[in-house]
Each structure stands twice: as structure tokens, then as C-alpha cells.
Backbone as JSON, one array per atom type, in Angstrom:
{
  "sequence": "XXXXXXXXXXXXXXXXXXXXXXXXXXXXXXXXXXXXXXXXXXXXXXXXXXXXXXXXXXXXXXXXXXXXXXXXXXXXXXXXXXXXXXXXXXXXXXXXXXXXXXXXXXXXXXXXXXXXXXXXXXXXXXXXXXXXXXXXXXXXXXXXXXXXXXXXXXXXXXXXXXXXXXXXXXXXXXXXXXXXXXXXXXXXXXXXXXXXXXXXXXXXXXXXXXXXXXXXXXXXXXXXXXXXXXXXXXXXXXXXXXXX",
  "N": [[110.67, -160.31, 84.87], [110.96, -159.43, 81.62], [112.2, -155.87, 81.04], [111.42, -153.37, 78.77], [110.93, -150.63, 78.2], [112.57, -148.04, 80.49], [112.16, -145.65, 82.94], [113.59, -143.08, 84.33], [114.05, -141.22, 86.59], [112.47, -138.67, 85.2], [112.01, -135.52, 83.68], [110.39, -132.67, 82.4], [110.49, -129.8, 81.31], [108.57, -126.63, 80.39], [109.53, -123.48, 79.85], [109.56, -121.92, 82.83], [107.41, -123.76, 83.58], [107.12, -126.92, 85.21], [106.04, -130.01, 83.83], [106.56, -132.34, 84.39], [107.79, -134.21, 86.63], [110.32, -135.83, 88.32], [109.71, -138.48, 87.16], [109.4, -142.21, 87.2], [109.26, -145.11, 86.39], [108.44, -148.39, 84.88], [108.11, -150.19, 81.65], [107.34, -153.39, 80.72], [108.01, -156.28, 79.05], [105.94, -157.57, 76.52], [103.09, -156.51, 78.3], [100.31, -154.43, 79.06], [100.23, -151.1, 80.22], [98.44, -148.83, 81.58], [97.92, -144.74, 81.37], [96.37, -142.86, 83.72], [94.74, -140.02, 84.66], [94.0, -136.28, 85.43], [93.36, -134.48, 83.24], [96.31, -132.73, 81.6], [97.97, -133.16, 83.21], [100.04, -134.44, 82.76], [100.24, -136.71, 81.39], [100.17, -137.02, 78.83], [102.52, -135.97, 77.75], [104.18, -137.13, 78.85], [104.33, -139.54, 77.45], [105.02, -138.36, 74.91], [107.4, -137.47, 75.37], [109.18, -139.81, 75.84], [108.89, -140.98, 72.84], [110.41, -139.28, 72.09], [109.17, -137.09, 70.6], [108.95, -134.79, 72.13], [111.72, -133.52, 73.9], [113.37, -134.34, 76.85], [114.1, -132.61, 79.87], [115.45, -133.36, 81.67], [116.51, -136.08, 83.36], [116.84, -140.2, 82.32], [115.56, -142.25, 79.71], [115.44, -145.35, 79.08], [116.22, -147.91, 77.47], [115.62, -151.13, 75.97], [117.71, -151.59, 77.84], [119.67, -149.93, 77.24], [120.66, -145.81, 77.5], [118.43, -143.93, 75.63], [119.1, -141.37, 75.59], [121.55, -140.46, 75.67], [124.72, -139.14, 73.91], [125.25, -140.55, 71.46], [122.88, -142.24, 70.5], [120.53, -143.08, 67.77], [118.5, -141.23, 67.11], [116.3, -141.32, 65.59], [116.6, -143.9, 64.39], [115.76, -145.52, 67.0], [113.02, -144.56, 67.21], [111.78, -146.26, 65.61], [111.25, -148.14, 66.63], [108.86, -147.63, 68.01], [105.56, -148.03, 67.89], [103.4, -145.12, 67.72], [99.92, -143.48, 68.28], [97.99, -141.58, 67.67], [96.38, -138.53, 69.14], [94.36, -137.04, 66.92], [94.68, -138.59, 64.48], [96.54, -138.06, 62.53], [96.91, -138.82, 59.28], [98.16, -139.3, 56.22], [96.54, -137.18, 53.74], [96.54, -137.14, 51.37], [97.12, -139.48, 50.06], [96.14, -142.79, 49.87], [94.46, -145.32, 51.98], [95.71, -147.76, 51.79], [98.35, -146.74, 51.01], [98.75, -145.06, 52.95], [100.05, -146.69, 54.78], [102.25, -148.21, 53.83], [103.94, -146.21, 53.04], [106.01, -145.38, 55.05], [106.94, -147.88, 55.94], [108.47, -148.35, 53.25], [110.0, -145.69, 53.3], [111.4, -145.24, 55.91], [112.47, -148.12, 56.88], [112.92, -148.97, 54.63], [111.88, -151.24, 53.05], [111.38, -153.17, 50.44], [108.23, -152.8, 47.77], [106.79, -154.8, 47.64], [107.2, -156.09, 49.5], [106.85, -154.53, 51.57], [103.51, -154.05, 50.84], [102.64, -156.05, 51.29], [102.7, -156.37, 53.89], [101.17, -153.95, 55.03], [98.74, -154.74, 54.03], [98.04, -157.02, 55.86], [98.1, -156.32, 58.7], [95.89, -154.16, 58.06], [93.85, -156.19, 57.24], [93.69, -157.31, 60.46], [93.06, -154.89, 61.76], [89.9, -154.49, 60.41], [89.8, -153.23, 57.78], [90.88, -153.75, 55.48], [88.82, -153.72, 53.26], [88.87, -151.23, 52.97], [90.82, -149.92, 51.03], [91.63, -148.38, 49.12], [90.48, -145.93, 49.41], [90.86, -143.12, 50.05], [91.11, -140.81, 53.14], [89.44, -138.83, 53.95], [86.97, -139.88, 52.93], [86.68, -141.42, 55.04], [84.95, -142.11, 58.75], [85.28, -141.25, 61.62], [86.21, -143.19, 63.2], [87.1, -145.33, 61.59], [89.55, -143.89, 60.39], [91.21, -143.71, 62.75], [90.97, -146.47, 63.22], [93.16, -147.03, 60.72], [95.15, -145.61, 61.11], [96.3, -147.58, 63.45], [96.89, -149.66, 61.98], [98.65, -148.62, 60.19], [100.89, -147.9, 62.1], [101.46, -150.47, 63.53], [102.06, -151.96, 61.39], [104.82, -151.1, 60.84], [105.97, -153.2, 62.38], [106.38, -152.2, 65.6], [108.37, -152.82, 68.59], [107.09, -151.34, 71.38], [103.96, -150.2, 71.55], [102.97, -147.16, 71.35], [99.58, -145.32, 72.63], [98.19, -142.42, 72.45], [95.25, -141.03, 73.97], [93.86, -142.05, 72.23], [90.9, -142.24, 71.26], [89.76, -140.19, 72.67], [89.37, -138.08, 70.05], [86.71, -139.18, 68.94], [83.22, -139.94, 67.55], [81.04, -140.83, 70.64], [79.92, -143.23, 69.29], [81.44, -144.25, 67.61], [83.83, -145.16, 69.23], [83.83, -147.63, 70.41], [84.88, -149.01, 68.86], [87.42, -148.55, 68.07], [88.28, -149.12, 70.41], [87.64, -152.0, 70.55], [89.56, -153.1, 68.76], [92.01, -152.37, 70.0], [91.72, -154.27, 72.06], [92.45, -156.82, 70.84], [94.73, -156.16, 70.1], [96.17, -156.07, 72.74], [95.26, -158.46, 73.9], [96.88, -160.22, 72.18], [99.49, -159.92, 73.4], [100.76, -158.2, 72.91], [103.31, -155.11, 73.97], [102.45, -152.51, 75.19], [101.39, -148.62, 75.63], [99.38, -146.72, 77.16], [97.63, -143.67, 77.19], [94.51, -142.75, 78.45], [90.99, -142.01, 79.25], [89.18, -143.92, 79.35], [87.6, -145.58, 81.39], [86.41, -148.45, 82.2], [88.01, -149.35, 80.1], [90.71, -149.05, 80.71], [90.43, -151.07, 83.09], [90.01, -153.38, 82.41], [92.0, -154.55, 80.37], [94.34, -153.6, 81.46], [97.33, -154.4, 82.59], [98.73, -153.23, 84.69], [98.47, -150.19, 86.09], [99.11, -146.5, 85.88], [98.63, -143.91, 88.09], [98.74, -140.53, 87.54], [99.2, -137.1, 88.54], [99.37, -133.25, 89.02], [102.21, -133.82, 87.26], [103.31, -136.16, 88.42], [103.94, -139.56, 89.56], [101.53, -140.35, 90.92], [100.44, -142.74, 92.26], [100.57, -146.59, 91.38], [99.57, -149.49, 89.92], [98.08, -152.87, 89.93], [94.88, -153.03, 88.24], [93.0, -153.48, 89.89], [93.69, -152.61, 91.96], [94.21, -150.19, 91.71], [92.35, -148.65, 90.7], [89.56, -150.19, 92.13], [90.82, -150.55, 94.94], [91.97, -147.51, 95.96], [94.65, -146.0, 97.28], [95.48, -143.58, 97.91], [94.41, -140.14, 98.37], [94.3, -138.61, 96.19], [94.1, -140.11, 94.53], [91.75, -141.61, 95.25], [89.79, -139.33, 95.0], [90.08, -138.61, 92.13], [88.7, -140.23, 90.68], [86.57, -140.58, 92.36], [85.04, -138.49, 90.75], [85.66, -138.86, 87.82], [84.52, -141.81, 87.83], [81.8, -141.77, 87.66]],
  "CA": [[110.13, -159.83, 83.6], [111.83, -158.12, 80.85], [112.34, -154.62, 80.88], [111.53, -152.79, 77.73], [111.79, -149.07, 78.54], [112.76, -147.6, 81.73], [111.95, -143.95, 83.2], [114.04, -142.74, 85.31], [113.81, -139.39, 87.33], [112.42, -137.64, 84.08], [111.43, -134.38, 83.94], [110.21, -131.19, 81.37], [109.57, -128.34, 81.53], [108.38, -125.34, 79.35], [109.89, -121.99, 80.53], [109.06, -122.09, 84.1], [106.71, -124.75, 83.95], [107.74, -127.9, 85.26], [105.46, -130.39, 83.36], [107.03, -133.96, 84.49], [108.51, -134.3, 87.99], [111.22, -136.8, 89.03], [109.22, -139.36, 87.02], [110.18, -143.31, 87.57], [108.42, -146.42, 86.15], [108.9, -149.58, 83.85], [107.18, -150.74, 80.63], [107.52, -154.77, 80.57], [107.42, -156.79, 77.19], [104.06, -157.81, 76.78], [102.52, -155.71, 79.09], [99.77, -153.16, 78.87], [100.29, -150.02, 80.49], [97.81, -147.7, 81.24], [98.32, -143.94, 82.24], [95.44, -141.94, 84.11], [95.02, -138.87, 85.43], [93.41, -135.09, 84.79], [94.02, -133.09, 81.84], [96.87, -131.84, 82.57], [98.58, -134.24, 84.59], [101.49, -134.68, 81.95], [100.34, -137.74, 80.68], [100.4, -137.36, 77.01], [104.24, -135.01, 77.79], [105.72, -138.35, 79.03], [103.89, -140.23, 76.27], [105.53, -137.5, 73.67], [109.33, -137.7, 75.96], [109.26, -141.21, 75.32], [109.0, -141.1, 71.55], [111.31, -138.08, 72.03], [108.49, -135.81, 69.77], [109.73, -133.83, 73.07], [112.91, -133.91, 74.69], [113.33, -134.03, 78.59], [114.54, -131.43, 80.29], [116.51, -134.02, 82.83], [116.92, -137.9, 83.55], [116.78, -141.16, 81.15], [114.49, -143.33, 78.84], [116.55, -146.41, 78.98], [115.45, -149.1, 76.04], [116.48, -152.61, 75.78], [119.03, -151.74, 78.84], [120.83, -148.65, 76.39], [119.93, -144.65, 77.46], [118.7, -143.46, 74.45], [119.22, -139.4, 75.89], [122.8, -140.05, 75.38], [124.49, -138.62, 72.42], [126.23, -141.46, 70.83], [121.86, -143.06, 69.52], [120.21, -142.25, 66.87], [117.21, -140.65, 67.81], [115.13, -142.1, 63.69], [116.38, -145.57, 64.51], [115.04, -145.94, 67.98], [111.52, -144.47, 67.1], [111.32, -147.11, 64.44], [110.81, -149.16, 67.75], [107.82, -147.97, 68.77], [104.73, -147.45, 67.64], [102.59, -144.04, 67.78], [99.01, -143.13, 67.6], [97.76, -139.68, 67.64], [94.52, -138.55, 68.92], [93.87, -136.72, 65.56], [95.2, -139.91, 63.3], [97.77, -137.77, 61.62], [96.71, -139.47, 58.09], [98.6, -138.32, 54.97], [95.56, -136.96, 53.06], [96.72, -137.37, 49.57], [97.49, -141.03, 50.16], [94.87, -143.66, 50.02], [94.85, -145.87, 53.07], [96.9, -148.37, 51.66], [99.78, -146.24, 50.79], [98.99, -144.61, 53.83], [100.07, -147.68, 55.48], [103.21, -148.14, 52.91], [104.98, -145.31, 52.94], [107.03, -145.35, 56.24], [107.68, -149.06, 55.58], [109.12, -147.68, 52.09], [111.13, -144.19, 53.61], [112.24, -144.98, 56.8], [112.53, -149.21, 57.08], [113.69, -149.19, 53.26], [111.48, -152.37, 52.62], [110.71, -153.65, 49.04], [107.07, -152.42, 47.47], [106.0, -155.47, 47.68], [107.09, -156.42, 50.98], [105.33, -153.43, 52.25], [102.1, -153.94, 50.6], [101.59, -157.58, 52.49], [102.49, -156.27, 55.5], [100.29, -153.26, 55.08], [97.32, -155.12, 53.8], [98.29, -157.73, 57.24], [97.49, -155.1, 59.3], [94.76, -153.27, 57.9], [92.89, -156.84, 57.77], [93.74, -156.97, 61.74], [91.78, -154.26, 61.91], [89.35, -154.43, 60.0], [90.1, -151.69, 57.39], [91.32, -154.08, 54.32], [87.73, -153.47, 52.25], [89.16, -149.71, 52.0], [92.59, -149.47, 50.67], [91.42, -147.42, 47.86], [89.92, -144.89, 50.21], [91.15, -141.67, 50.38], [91.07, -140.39, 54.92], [88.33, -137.7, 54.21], [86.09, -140.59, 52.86], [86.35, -142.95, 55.98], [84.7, -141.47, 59.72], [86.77, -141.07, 62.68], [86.81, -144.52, 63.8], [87.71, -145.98, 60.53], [90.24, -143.69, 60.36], [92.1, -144.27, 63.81], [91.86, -148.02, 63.12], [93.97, -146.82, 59.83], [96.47, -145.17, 62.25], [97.33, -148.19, 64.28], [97.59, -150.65, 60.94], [100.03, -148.14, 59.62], [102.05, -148.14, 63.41], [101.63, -151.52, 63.3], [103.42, -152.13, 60.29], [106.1, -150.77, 61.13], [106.32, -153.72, 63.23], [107.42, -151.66, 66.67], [107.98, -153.54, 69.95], [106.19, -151.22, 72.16], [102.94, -149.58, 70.8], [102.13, -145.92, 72.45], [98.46, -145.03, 72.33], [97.6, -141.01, 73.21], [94.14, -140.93, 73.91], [93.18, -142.47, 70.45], [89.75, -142.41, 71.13], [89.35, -138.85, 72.77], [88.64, -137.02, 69.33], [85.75, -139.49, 68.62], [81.87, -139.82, 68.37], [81.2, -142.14, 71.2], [79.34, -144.22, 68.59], [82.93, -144.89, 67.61], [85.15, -144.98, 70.16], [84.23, -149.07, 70.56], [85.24, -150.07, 67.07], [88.74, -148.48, 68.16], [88.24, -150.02, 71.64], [87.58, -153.09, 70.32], [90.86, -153.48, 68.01], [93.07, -152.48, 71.08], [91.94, -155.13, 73.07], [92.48, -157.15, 70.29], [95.86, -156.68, 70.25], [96.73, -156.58, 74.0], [94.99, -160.3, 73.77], [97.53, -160.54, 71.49], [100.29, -159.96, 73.72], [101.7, -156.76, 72.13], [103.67, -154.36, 74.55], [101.64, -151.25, 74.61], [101.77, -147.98, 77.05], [98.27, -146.2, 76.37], [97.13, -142.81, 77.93], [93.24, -142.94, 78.03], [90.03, -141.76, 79.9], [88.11, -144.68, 79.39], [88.48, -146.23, 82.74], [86.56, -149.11, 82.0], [88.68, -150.34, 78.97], [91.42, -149.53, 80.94], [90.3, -151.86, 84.15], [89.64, -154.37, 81.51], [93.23, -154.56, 79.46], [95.53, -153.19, 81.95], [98.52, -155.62, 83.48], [99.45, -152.14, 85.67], [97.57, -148.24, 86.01], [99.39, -145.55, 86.67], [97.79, -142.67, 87.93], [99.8, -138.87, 87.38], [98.34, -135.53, 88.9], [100.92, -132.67, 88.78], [103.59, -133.9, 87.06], [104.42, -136.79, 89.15], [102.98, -140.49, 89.37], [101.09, -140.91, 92.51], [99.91, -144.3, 92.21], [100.53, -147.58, 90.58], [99.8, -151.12, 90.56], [97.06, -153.39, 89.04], [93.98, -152.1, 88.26], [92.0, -154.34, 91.1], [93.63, -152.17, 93.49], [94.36, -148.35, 91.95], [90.47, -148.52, 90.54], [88.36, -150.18, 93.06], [91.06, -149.99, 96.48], [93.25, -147.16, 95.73], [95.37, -145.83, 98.89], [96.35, -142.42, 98.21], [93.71, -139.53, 98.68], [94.02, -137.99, 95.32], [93.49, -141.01, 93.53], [90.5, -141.21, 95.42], [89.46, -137.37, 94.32], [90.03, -138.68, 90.82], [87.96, -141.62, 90.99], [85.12, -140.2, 92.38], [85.12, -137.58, 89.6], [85.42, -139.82, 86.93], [83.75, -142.83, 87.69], [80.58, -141.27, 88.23]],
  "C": [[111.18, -159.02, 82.84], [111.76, -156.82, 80.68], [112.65, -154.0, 79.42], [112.24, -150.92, 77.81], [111.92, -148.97, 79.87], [112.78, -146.27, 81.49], [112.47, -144.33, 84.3], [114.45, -141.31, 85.94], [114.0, -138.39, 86.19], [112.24, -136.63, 84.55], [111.29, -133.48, 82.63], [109.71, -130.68, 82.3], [109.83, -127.51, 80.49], [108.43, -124.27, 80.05], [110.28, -122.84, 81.95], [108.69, -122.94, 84.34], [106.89, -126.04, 83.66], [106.44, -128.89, 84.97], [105.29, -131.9, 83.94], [108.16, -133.82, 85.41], [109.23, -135.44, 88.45], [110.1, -138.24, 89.05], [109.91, -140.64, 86.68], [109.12, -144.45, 87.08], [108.8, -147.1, 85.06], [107.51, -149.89, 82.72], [107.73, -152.29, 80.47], [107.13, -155.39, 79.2], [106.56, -157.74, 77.92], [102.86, -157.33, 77.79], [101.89, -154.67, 78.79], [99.51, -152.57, 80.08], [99.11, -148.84, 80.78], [97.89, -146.4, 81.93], [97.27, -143.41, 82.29], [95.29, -140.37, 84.73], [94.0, -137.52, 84.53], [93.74, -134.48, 83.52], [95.1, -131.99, 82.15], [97.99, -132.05, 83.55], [100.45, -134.39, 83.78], [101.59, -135.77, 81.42], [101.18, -137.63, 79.37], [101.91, -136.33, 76.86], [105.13, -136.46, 78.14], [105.19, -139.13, 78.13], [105.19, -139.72, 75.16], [107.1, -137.59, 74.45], [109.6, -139.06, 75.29], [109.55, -141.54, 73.82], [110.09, -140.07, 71.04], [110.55, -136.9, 70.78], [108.9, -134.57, 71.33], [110.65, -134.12, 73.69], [112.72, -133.34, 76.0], [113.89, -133.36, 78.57], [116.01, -132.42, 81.3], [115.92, -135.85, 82.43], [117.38, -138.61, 82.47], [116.1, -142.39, 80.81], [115.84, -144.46, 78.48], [115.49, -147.6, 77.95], [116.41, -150.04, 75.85], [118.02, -152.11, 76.66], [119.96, -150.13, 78.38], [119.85, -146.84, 77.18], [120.08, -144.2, 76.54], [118.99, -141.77, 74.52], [120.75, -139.53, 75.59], [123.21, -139.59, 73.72], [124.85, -139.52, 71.38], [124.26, -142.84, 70.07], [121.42, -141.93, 68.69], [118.72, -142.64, 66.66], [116.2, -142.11, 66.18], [115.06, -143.74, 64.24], [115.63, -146.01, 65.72], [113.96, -145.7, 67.48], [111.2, -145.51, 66.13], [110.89, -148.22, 65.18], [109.74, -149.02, 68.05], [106.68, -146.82, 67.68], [103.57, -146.05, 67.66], [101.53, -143.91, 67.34], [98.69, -142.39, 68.61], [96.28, -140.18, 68.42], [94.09, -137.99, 67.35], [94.25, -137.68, 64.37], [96.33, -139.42, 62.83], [97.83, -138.78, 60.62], [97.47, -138.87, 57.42], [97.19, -138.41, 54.05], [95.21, -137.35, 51.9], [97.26, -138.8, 49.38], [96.06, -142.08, 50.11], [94.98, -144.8, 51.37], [95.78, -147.08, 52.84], [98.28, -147.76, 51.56], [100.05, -145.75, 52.45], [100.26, -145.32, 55.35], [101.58, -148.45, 55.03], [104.46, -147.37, 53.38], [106.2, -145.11, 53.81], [107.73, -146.71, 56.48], [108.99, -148.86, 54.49], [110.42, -146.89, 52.92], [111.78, -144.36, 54.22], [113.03, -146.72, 57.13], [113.42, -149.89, 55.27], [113.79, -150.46, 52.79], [111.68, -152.14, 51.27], [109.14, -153.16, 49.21], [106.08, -153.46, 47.81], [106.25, -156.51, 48.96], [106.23, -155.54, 51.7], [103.97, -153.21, 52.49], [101.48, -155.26, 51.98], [101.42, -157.24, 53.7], [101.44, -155.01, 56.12], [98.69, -154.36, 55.02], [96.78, -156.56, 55.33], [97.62, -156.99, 58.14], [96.28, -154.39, 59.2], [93.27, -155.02, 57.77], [92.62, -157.26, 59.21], [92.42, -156.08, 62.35], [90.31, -153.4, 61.81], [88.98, -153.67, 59.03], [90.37, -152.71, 55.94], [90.18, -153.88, 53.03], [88.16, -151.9, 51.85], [90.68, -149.11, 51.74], [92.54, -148.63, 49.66], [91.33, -146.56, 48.29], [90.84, -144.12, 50.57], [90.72, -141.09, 52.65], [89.74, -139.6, 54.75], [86.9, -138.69, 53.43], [85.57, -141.7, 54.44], [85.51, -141.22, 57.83], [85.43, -142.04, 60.8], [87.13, -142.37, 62.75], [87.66, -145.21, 62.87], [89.3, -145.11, 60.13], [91.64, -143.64, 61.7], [92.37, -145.77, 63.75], [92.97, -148.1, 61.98], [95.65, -146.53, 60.6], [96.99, -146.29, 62.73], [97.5, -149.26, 63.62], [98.58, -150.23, 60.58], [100.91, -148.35, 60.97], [102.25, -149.49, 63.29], [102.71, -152.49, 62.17], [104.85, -151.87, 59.78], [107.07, -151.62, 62.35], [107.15, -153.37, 64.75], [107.54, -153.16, 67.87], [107.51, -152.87, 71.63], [105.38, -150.28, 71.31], [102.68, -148.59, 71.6], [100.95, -145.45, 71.57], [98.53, -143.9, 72.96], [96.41, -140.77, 72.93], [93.61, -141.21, 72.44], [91.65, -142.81, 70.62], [88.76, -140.53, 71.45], [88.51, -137.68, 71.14], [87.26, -137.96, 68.55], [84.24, -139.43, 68.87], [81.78, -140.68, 69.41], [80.78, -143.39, 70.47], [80.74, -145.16, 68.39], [84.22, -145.37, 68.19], [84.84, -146.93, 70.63], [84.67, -149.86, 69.92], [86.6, -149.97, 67.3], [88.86, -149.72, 69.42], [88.65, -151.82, 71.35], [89.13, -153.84, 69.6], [91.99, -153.51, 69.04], [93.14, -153.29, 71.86], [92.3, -156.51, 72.57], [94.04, -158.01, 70.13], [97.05, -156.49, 71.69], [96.76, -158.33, 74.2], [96.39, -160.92, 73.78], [98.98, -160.83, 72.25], [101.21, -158.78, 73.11], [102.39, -155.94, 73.5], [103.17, -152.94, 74.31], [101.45, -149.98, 76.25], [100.35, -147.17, 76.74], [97.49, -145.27, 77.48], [95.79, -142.61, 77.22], [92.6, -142.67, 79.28], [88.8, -142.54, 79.63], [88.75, -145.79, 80.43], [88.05, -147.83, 82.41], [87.41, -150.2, 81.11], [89.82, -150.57, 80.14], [91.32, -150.65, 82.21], [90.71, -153.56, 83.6], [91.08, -154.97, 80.75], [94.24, -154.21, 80.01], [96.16, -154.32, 82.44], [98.67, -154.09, 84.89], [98.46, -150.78, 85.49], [98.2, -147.69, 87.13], [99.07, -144.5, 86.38], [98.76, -141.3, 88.16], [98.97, -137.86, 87.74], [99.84, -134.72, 89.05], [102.35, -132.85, 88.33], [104.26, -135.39, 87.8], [103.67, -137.95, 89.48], [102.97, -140.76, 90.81], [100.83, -142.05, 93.15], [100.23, -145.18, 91.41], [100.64, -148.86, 90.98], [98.34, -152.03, 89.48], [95.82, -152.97, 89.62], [93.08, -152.68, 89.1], [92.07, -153.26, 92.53], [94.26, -150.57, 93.61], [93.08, -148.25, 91.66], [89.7, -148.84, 91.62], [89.24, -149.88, 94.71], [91.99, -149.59, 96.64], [93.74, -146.56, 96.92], [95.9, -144.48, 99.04], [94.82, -141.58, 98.34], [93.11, -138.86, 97.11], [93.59, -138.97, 94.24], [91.9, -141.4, 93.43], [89.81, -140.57, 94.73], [88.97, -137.95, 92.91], [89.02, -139.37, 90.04], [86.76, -141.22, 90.77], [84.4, -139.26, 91.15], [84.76, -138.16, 88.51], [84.76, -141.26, 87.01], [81.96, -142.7, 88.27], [79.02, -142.37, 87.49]]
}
């Protein structure tokens, strides 16, 4: 398989506190990813290393074979690789969801207006969002506005998509309308790494699940056999907890 990113004996820490422990694992093109674990665990810290919104403390995020921790990349151009969605959407407010969906095509990709728009309005019919391009963020409700989030990532055509709990700040009413679009474009074959507490989706959409407690990934493998016959004790623990 091809190797998109590579982790290799990461680590943070804040002050004292070591966050991400002599962490090691592969993201494969076309492959979905899923990371599990407590609150707490350091998921969404190696989510955020990865995109470098935090920098490691130690190792290297290797991409398409290159370490991007060295000093000689440039940090803007890699992230233009990969996709990001928030749990809170991070909308621009004063934008309407089309522009919303625009603008980083425009600033940072330094399309044409009207290359931008198609590939915006591409996207936002994906998932299901093209009836409100007029719409202002504080008109639409959560869901409608996280499926906004991953038309705009989307359009930025990355080649791996990171999800951080993009469903966590929803009603549950909503959290299947997102659901539904993600599995949409795993189908699809997208490369996607996606930290989430919905075990069933992930059982359902994973190629791999790896599970993290303290800092450090305890488990991994396909979800047939870290979900229903996992082998370590704490995965267990976790299990029972959450799959109640």
C-alpha cells in the first residue's frame, strides 16, 4: 500500500505534561483511519501535530516519503494537503456559505473566481448544502453547518481529510446527517484519519482503529478485532465503558 503520512516516535508535551508518547503509525491512501480512546488520550493533539496547528515536541510526520518537521518545508504548502474539520465548524460568519467555501480556494490556492465557485458549489452539492449558498452560518443548525465545513475542506481538494470529532458539538438529531456525508465519502475512497466517539460509525467505515489511552497507542488493527476481539486489557476497560 501507499504510504501517505507516517508517525514516527512523536511526542508533545505542554510544560511537564507529556501529551503524546513515542507515537508510531501509518495513514494509507484511501484508507479510513479511525482514532479511539478517552478524553484525554491525546487523540485530537496528534490530530492537531499532524496539521502542525501544534508542533511536536520530538520525532517526524513524514508525507509522501519527505519529513515535513525539517526546516527546509513550508509548513502553508503542506497543510494545503490536507483537509481539516473542527468540532466547532470554524465558519467565517460574515461570509455566506458559498464564499465560505471560496475564499481559501481564492487566498491560499490562488484559483480564478470562477474556478472556485464550481468547485465550491461541487462540493456543497456532495453534501447536500447547495440550496443554501446565500445563507449566512447563524441561519443554518449545527449539522448544516458542519456539512458546510467539510465542502469548504473539500475544496481545497486535500489528499488526506482529518476529521476531529465533527460530530461531538451536535444535537444527536444531527449528528447522522454529518454521519451520513462521511460515509459518503469514505465509499468514495477518500484518505481520511477521523478522531470520533461514535463507535458504531467507526466499526462501520474503518479500514484500521486505533485505540490511544495515555499518550500512547495501545491497540490497532481492523475493527473486527480491536471492537469485538480486542487483546489488550485496557482496550477492554474502554469497550465496556463505551459500548454500553
Amino acid at each position: 500500500m501507499e504510504k501517505v503520512i507516517e508517525i514516527k516516535h512523536l511526542n508533545k508535551s505542554f510544560g511537564n505534561h507529556e501529551v503524546l508518547r513515542d507515537v508510531n503509525f501509518t495513514v494509507n491512501k484511501g484508507e479510513v483511519v479511525c482514532l479511539i480512546g478517552s478524553s484525554g488520550s491525546g487523540k485530537s493533539t496528534l490530530l492537531r501535530c499532524i496539521n502542525l496547528l501544534e508542533v511536536p515536541s520530538g520525532g517526524e510526520i513524514i508525507y509522501n516519503g519527505e519529513n515535513i518537521l525539517d526546516d527546509k518545508h513550508d509548513v502553508r504548502k503542506y497543510r494545503t494537503h490536507l483537509g481539516m474539520v473542527f468540532q466547532q465548524f470554524n465558519l467565517f460568519n460574515n461570509h455566506n456559505v458559498l464564499k465560505n467555501c471560496m475564499v481559501g480556494q481564492l487566498k491560499v490556492l490562488k484559483r480564478s473566481k470562477d474556478a472556485a465557485k464550481a468547485n465550491a458549489l461541487k462540493y456543497l452539492k456532495t453534501v447536500g448544502m447547495d440550496q443554501y449558498i446565500n445563507a449566512k452560518p447563524k441561519q443554518l443548525s449545527g449539522g448544516q453547518k458542519q456539512r458546510v465545513a467539510i465542502a469548504r475542506a473539500l475544496a481545497m481538494d486535500p489528499e488526506v481529510m482529518l476529521f476531529d470529532e465533527p460530530t461531538s458539538a451536535l444535537d444527536p438529531e444531527m449528528v447522522g446527517e454529518v454521519l451520513k456525508v462521511m460515509r459518503q465519502l469514505a465509499d468514495e475512497g477518500n484518505t481520511m484519519l477521523i478522531v470520533t466517539h461514535e463507535m458504531e460509525f467507526a466499526k462501520e467505515v474503518s479500514d484500521r482503529i486505533v485505540f490511544m489511552d495515555k499518550g500512547v497507542i495501545v491497540e490497532e488493527g481492523p475493527p473486527e478485532q480491536v471492537l469485538v476481539n480486542p487483546k489488550h486489557e485496557r482496550t477492554k476497560e474502554f469497550l465496556k465503558r463505551t459500548l454500553k
